[in-house]
N, C-alpha and C positions, 0 to 999 in steps of 0.2 A: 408680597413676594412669595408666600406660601401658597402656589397655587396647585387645588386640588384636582387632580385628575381623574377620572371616570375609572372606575374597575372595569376588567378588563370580561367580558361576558363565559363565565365556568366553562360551558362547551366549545367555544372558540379555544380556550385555553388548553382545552382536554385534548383537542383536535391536533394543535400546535406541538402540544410533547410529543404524542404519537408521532407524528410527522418526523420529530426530532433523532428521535428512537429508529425511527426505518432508516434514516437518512447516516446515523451513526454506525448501525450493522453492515450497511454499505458499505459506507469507507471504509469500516472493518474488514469486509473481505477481499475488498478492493487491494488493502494495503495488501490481504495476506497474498495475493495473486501476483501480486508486485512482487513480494520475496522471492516466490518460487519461481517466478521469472529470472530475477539476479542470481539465483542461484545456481539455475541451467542457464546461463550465461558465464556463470565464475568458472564453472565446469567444463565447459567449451575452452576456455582462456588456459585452463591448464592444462586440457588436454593437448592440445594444440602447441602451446611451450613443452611439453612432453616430446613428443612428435619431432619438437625442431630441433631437440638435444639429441634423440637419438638420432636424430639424421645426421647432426653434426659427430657425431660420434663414432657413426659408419664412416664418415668421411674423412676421420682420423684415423681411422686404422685401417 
């Protein structure tokens, strides 16, 4: 039942983290580009509900 499996060859291994590693900084800056998207988007969202208070506010008095 102990069946032994072949090691896995050093430089395929070395190759694989690396790979890991690029593919992690990615989605790292990925996500960070995602925020500052939502964030000029939230900014819009208030701006805009801004806009619509004072319109309505003009139109109350």
């Amino acid at each position: 039942m102990n069946e032994q499996y072949p090691l896995p060859d050093p430089e395929k291994v070395k190759q694989t983290v690396a790979k890991l590693r690029q593919t992690r900084l990615e989605l790292q800056e990925f996500g960070i580009e995602l925020e500052e998207i939502i964030a000029l988007l939230e900014k819009n969202i208030r701006e805009q509900r801004l806009k619509r208070i004072q319109k309505s506010k003009e139109i109350l008095s």
